[in-house]
Each structure stands twice: as structure tokens, then as C-alpha cells.
C-alpha positions as CSV (number, residue, x, y, z in Angstrom):
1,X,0.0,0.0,0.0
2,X,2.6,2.4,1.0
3,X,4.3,1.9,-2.4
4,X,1.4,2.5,-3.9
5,X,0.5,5.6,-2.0
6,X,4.1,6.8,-3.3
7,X,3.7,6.0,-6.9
8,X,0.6,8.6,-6.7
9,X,2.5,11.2,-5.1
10,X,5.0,10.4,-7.8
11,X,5.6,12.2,-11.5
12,X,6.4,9.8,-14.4
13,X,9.9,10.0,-14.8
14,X,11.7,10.3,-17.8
15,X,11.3,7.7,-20.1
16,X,14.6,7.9,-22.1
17,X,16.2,4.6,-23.8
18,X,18.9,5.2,-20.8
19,X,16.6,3.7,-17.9
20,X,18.0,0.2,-17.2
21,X,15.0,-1.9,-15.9
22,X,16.0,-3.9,-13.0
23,X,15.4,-7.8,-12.6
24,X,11.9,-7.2,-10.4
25,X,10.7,-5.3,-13.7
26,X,7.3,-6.6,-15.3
27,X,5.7,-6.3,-18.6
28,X,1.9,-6.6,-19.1
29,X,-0.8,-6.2,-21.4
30,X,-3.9,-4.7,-20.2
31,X,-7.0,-5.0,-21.7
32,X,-9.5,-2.6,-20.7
33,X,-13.7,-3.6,-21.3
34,X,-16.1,-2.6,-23.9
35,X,-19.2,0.3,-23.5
36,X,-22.1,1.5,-25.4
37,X,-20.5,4.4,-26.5
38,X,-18.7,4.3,-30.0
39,X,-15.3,4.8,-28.9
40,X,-15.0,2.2,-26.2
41,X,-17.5,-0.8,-28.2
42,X,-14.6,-3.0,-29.1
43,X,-12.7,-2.2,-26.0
44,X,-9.0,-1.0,-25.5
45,X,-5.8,-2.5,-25.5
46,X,-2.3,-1.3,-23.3
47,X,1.5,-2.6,-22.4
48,X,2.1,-1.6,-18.7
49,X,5.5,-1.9,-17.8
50,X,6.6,-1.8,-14.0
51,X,9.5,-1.5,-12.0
52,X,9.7,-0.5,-8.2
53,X,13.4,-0.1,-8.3
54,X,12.9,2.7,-10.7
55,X,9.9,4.0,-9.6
56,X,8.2,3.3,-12.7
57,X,4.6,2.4,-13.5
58,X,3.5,3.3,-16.8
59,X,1.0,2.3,-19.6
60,X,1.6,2.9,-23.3
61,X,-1.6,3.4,-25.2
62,X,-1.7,3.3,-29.0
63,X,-5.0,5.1,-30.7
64,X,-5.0,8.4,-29.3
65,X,-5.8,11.7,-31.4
66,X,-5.8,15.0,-31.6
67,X,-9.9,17.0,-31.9
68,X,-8.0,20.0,-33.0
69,X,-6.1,18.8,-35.8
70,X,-7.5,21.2,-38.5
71,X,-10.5,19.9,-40.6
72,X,-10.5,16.7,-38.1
73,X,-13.5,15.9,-39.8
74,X,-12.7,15.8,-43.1
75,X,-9.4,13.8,-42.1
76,X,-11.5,11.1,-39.9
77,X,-13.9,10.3,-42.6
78,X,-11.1,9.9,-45.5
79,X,-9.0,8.1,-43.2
80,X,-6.0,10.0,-43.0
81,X,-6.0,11.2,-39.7
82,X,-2.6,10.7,-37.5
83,X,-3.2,9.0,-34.5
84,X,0.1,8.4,-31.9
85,X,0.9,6.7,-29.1
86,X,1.2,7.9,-25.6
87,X,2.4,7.2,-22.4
88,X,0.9,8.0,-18.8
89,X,1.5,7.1,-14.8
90,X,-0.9,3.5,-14.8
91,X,-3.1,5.5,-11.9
92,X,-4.0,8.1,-14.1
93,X,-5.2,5.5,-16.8
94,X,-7.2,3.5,-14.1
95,X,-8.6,6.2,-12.5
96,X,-10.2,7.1,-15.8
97,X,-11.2,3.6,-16.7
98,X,-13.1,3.5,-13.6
99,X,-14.5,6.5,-13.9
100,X,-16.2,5.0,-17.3
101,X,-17.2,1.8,-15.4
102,X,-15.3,-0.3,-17.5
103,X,-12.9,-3.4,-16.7
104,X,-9.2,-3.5,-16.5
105,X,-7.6,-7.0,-16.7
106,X,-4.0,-7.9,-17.1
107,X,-1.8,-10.3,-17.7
108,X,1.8,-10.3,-17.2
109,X,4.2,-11.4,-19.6
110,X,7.1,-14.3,-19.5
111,X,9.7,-12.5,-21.1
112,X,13.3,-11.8,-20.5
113,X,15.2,-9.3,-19.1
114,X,16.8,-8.1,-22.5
115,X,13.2,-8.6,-24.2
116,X,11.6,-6.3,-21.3
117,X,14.4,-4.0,-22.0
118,X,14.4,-3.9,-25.5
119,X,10.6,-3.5,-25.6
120,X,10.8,-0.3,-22.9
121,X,13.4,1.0,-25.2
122,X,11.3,0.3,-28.9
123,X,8.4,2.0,-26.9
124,X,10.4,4.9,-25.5
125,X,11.8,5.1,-29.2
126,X,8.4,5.2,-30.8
127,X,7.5,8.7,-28.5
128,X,10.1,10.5,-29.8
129,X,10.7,9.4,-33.6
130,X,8.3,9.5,-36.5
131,X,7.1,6.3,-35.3
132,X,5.3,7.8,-33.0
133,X,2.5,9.3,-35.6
134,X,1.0,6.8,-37.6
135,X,-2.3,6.2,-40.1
136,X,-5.1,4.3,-38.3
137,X,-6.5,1.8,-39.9
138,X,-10.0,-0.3,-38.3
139,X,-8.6,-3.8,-38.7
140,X,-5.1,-3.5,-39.7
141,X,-3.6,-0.8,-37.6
142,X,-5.4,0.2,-34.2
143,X,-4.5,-0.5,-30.8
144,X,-4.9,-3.8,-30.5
145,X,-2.7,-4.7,-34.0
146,X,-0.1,-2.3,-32.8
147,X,0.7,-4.1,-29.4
148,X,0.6,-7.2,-31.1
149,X,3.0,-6.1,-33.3
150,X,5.5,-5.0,-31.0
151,X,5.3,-7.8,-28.7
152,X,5.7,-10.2,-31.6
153,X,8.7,-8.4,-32.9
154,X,10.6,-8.8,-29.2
155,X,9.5,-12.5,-29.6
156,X,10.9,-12.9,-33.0
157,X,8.2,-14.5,-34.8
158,X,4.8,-14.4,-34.7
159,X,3.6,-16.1,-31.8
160,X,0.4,-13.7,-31.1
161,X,-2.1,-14.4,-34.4
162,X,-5.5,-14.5,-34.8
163,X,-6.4,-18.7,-34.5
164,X,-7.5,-20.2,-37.6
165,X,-11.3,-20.8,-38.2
166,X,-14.1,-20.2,-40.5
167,X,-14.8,-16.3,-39.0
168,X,-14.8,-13.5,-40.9
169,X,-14.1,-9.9,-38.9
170,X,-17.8,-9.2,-39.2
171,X,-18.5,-12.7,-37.3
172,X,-16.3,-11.1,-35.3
173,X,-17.5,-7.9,-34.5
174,X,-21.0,-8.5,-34.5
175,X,-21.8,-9.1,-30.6
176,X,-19.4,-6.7,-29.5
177,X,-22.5,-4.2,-31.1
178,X,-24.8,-4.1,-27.9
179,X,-26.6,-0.5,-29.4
180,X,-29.6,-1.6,-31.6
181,X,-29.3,1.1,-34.4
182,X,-25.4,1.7,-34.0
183,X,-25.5,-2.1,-35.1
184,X,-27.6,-1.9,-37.9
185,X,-25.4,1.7,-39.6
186,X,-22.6,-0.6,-38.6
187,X,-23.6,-2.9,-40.4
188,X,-24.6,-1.5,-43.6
189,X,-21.9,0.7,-44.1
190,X,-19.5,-2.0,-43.8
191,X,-18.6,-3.7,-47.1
192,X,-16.6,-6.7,-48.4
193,X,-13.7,-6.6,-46.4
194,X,-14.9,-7.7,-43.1
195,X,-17.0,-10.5,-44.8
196,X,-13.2,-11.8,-45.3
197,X,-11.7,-14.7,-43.3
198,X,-10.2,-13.3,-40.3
199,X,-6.5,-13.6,-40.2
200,X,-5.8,-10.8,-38.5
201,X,-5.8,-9.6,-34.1
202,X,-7.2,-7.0,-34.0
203,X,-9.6,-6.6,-31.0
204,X,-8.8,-6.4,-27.4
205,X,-10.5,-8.8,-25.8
206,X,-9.9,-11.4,-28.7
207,X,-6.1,-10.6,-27.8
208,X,-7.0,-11.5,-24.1
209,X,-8.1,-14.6,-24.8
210,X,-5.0,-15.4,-27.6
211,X,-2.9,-14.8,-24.4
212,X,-4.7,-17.1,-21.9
213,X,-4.2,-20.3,-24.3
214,X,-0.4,-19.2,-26.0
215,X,2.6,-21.1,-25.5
216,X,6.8,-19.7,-26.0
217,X,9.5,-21.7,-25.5
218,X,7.7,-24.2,-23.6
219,X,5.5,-22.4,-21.2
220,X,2.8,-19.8,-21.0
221,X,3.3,-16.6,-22.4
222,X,1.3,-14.9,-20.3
223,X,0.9,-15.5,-16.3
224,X,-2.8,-16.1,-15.1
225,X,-4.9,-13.1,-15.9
226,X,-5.4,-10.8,-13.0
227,X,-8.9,-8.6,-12.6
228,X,-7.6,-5.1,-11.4
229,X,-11.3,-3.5,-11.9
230,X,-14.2,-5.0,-12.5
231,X,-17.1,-4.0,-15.2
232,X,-19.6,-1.8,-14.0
233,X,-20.9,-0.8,-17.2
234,X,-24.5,-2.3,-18.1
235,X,-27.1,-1.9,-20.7
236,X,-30.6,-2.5,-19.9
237,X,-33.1,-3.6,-22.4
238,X,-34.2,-0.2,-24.2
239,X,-37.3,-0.9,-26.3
240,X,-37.1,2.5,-28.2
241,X,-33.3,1.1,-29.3
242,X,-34.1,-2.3,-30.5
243,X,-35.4,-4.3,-33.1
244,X,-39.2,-4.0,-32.3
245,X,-38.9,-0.1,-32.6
246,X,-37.7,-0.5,-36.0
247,X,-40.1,-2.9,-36.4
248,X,-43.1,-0.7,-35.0
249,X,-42.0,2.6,-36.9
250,X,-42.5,0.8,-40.7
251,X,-45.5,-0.7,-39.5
252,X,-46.8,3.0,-38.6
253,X,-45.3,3.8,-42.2
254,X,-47.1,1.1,-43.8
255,X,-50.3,1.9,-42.3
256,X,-50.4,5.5,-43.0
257,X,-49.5,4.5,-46.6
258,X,-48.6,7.7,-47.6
259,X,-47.4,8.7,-51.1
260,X,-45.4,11.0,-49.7
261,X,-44.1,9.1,-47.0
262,X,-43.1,6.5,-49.5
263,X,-41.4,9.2,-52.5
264,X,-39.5,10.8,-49.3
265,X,-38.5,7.3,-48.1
266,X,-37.0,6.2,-51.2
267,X,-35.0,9.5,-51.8
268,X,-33.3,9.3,-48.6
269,X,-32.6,5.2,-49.1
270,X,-31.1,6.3,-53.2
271,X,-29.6,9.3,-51.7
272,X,-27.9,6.5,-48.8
273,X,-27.0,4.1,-51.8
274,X,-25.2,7.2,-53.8
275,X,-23.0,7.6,-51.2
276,X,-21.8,3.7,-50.7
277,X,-21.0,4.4,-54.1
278,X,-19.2,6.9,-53.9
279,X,-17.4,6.9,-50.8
280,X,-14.4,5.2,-52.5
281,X,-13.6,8.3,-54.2
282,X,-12.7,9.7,-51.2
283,X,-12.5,7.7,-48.5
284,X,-9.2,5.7,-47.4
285,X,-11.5,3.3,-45.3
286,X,-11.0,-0.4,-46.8
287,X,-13.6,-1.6,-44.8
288,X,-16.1,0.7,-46.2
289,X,-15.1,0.1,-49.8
290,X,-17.2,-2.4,-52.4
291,X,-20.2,-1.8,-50.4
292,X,-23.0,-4.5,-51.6
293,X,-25.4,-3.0,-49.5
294,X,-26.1,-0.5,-52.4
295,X,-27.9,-3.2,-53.9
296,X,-30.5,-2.6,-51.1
297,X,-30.0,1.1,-50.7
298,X,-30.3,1.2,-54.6
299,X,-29.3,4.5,-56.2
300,X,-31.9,4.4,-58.8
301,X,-34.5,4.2,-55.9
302,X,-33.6,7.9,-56.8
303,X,-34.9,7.9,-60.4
304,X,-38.0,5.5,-59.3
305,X,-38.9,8.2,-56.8
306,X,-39.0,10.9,-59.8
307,X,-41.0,9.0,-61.8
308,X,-43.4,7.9,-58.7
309,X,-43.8,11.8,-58.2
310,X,-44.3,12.2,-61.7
311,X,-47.0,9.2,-62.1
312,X,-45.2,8.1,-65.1
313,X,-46.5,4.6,-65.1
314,X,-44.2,2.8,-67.7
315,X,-41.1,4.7,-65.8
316,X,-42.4,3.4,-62.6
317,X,-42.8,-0.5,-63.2
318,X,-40.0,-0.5,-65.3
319,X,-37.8,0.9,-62.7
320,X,-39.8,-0.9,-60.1
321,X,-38.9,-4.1,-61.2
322,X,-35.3,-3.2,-61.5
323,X,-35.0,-2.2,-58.1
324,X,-37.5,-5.2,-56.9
325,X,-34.5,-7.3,-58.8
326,X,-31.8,-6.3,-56.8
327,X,-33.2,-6.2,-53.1
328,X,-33.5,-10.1,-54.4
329,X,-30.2,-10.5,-55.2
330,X,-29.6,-8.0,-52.1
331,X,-31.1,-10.7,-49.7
332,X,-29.8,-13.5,-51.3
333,X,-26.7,-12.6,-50.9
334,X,-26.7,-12.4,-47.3
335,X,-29.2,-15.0,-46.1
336,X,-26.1,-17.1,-45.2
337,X,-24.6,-13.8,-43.4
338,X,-24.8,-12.9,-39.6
339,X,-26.5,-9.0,-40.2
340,X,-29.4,-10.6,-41.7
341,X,-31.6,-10.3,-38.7
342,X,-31.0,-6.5,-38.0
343,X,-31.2,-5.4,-41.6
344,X,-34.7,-8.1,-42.3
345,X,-37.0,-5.6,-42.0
346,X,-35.8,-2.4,-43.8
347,X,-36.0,-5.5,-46.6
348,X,-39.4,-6.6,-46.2
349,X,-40.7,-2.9,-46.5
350,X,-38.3,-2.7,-49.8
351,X,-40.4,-5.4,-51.2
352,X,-43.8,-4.4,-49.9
353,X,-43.1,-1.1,-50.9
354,X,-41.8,-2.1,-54.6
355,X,-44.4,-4.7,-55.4
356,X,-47.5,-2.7,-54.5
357,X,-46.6,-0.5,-56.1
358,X,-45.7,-2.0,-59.7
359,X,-48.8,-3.9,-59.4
360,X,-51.0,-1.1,-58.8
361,X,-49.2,0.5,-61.8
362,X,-49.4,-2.5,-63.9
363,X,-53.7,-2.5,-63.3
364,X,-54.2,0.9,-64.4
């Protein structure tokens, strides 16, 4: 306790490459738990490296960034914006993880002196050097993949990887999405790239459980896991974010059965299918390119719209049937696909939509 009361009292000392660890020094990865809120749904990932000798106790974090950069914006959505990694005193990081409510676990590494050493001095490095600014990437480059990265580099080989199975990173992904509608614009704005087999660690608490089961030079990487906080963070069952509210809303659209409701809903789904299209032309964001959910979100829901509007019959079932045709292939190409469920019923009212439409067209 008393060491603990002095590590608080305590400033983080300098971190230069000169600071010889001593032979009680520790290396640990921390992985922190996930919350409702964007930023923290997949969780967070940090080395903490430890040595009473030297009065040092100290978390590297990869994935931190600047809200001032200018145009941060504009930067976050192409998907050039520098993120860098930082350092802090490890009570300052859990004091703010516990503010959140979220876990902190960690598990403390078998390496050797020199590795310990040679990571303290690659991460020390990394501060200072160019290294230390760097392009974030969702699956390839974030704070997970960067830990894993270093840690594999001090090992030599890669001895941290993603097991082998038939997931893709959407599998993945999916429960970590607890928020109803965050799920489903997760969902459709992802495109073919996370339907790929996952080869890659990339999330926290995947990495957690990578370290429980991995094995170097004959023994356990990683010591048992020890909780330093436990979760507090819960999410009670919200009816107004869920399925059934969707569910309930285009049931009240369907009933009003409004022409207007219907033009205005199929601009804003064309308008939403544009923009998968086009997002490539901008965008830096693999995992949003090749987007096959503009086959649902069909662009020329725009032109159907016009011609609705207009009551130009032949226009209308001609395009109606076009569109019809690819919410089929649409829903045929995911029926196999984990999203199916939360993206069902924006379908159904698609094809409702669609077909009583051209029918009513095609009696006139």
C-alpha cells in the first residue's frame, strides 16, 4: 500500500532509452472492457511496464488523437488522420477507466530481461521518432494490432495471431454491437472486407483470450490473468433502441400508406445508396469500400422516386422491377450472413413497398 500511495505522489519520470530496468521489472498487457458508446465498443488494449526499483509504473496506449487537428472531420472520414501513441502514470489511466465503469484485466508477460528491456526501449523510441504518428487503420492498424505487433517483434516470430477458423471480422465484430441502431449503420456501411476470413488480431478482448491459451518456449506466455477492476458498465433492455422499434416505426409507415411518406423514403434510401458508391472516391477506409449494400440502398430508388412523383406509369414498373430485382439478389446474398436479422425488415418494407406499387401501376 505504501508503495502505492508513493507511486501517486510520484511524477512519471523520464522515459529515455537510458533507464536500465532492473530484474523485479514486469511487462503486461492490459486490456481494458467494452461500453455502449462508439469509442470504447470493441474495448481498449495497453503494455504496462513496471519497475519498483525505478519507480516506474507506466501504460503505453496506441490510438490516441488530436480534436484539434485542423479539418478533423474531413481527415476522420477519409481516413488520414494521425493517431500516436502515448504514455501515462498506470493510476491516471485507471482512475479514468473507472470512472467510465469499465474493466481493466492484465496479464503479465514471460519475457526476459533483454526482451523487457528492449521492448521499454522500442516503446520509448516510438515517443520521440516518427514512429510515434502513424495512419489508423480499423482492422489492420489500431491499438490492438499495434501491441501485437511490438510484442511479436521482441518474440521474434509471430507467436500472437488470430487462430484459424471459418470467421470473418464481421463474425467477429457482431456481438461486440450491444446499441440496436449503432448495429444496424454498422452494419450497412461495412462492405466486403470484413466478410473476409479473419486472419488478423485485431480486438482487445480477442487478444485477451489469444494470451490465456499461447505457448513460448515451452511455457505460457502470459501468467494467469489478474482482474484489477471489474465492469460496472450495463445496458438494460431499451425498447425505443431495438429491433421492435424499428419494427413498430414501418409498420406505422405502412399503415399511414402515404405517397409522400413512401417518395420521401425512397430518396433518402437512393440518396444513402449514392453515397456507398461513392465513398471510395474519397474515403481511405478499406472496410467501407465495395459496399454490396447498395444493392439494397439502390441508387436508382432515386430515379423510381422521380417518376413515382411524376406518375409516369411505364417509368415506374420499369424501374420498379429493377430495383425489386436487386433487393432479391440484395437478400440473397446475405441470407447465409450474420447481419441478416438486424437489416430483415428495412427488406421486407423494400419489397412491400416495390411490389404494390408496380402492381397497382401494372392495373391501371
Amino acid at each position: 500500500m505504501l508503495k502505492k500511495l508513493l507511486f501517486l505522489l510520484l511524477p512519471i519520470l523520464s522515459f529515455s532509452q537510458n533507464v536500465i530496468l532492473s530484474d523485479n521489472a514486469k511487462v503486461s498487457i492490459l486490456t481494458c472492457g467494452t461500453a455502449p458508446v462508439s469509442y470504447a465498443m470493441y474495448g481498449h488494449t495497453g503494455i504496462r511496464i513496471t519497475d519498483y526499483i525505478n519507480q516506474i509504473d507506466v501504460v503505453y496506449n496506441y490510438g490516441a488523437f488530436d480534436f484539434t487537428t485542423p479539418n478533423f472531420m474531413l481527415k476522420f472520414v477519409k481516413g488520414d488522420l494521425q493517431y500516436f501513441v502515448t504514455n501515462e502514470n498506470y493510476y491516471d489511466f485507471e482512475y479514468n477507466y473507472k470512472l467510465d465503469g469499465r474493466s481493466i484485466v492484465e496479464q503479465e508477460l514471460n519475457l526476459s530481461k533483454e526482451q523487457k528491456q528492449q521492448l521499454l526501449n522500442e516503446l520509448n523510441s516510438s515517443l520521440t521518432s516518427e514512429e510515434r504518428f502513424y495512419t489508423y487503420k480499423f482492422i489492420d492498424k489500431n491499438c490492438t494490432t499495434m501491441v501485437v505487433d511490438k510484442i511479436n517483434k521482441i518474440l521474434g516470430s509471430e507467436v500472437l495471431k488470430q487462430p484459424k477458423s471459418d470467421q470473418s471480422y464481421r463474425d467477429i465484430l457482431y456481438p461486440y454491437m450491444s446499441d440496436f441502431y449503432m448495429k444496424l449503420g454498422i452494419q450497412i456501411m461495412f462492405g466486403t472486407k470484413v466478410d473476409q476470413p479473419a486472419t488478423r488480431l485485431f480486438l482487445p478482448l480477442e487478444l485477451e483470450k489469444v494470451l490465456e491459451t499461447t505457448e513460448y518456449n515451452g511455457q505460457k506466455l502470459a501468467k494467469p490473468t489478474k482482474v484489477l477492476n471489474e465492469e460496472t458498465v450495463t445496458t438494460p433492455f431499451s425498447f425505443v433502441n431495438s429491433i421492435y422499434s424499428l419494427i413498430a416505426a414501418i409498420v406505422i409507415l405502412i399503415v399511414l400508406n402515404k405517397k409522400g411518406i413512401q417518395i420521401t423514403y425512397f430518396i433518402f434510401a437512393g440518396l444513402l445508396g449514392l453515397f456507398f458508391c461513392l465513398v471510395g472516391l474519397y474515403s481511405l477506409h478499406q472496410e467501407i469500400l465495395w459496399n454490396y449494400n447498395a444493392l439494397l440502398f439502390n441508387p436508382l430508388l432515386l430515379v423510381f422516386a422521380f417518376y413515382y412523383w411524376k406518375n409516369n406509369t411505364q417509368k415506374i414498373i420499369l424501374f420498379g422491377q429493377i430495383c425489386i430485382a436487386f433487393t432479391l439478389i440484395y437478400l440473397a446474398y446475405i441470407v447465409a450472413k450474420v447481419q441478416l436479422l438486424v437489416v430483415l425488415p428495412i427488406i421486407a418494407l423494400h419489397l412491400f413497398w416495390l411490389i404494390k406499387i408496380v402492381l397497382k401501376e401494372k392495373k391501371k
